[in-house]
C-alpha positions in Angstrom: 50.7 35.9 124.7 54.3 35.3 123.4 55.3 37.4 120.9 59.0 37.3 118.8 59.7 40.5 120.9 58.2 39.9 124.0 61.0 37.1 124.0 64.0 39.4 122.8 62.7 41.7 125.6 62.5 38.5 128.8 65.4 37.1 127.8 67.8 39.8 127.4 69.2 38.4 124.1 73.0 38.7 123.7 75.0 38.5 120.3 77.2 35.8 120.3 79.6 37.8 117.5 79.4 40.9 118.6 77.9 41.1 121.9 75.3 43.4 121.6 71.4 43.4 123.4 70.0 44.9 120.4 68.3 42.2 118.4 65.3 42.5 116.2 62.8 40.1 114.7 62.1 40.3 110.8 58.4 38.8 110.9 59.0 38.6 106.9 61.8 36.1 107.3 60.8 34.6 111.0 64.6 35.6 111.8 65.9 37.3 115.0 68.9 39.5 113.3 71.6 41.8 115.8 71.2 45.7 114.6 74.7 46.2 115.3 76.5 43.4 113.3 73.5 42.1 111.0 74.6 38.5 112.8 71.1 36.0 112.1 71.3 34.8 115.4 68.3 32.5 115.2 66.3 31.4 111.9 62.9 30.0 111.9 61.2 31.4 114.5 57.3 32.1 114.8 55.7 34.8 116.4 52.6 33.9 118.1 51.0 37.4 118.4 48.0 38.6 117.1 48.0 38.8 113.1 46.4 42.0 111.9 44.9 42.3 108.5 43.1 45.4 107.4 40.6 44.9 105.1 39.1 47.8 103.0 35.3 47.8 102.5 34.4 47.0 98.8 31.6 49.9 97.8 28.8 48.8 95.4 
């Protein structure tokens, strides 16, 4: 399954401003963002991983 940071991971993601591998996705903003510089180096993206919801039971 491709996941936001599965890719970051396979394709060894470079910062074009800064140079730096460390890149993160922000699943809130679908952005992958450089932890050194704070560069968005790509906008839009989706993240095709599971979605997790936790759901509390309702008591009656």
């Amino acid at each position: 399954m491709v996941t936001a940071n599965n890719l970051i991971k396979a394709e060894k993601l470079v910062c074009p401003n800064c140079g730096s591998t460390d890149i993160v996705f922000d699943p809130e903003r679908g952005e992958l963002v450089c932890r050194h510089c704070g560069l968005v180096i790509e906008e839009h993206v989706m993240d095709l991983g599971p979605e997790w919801r936790h759901s509390a039971a309702r008591r009656h």
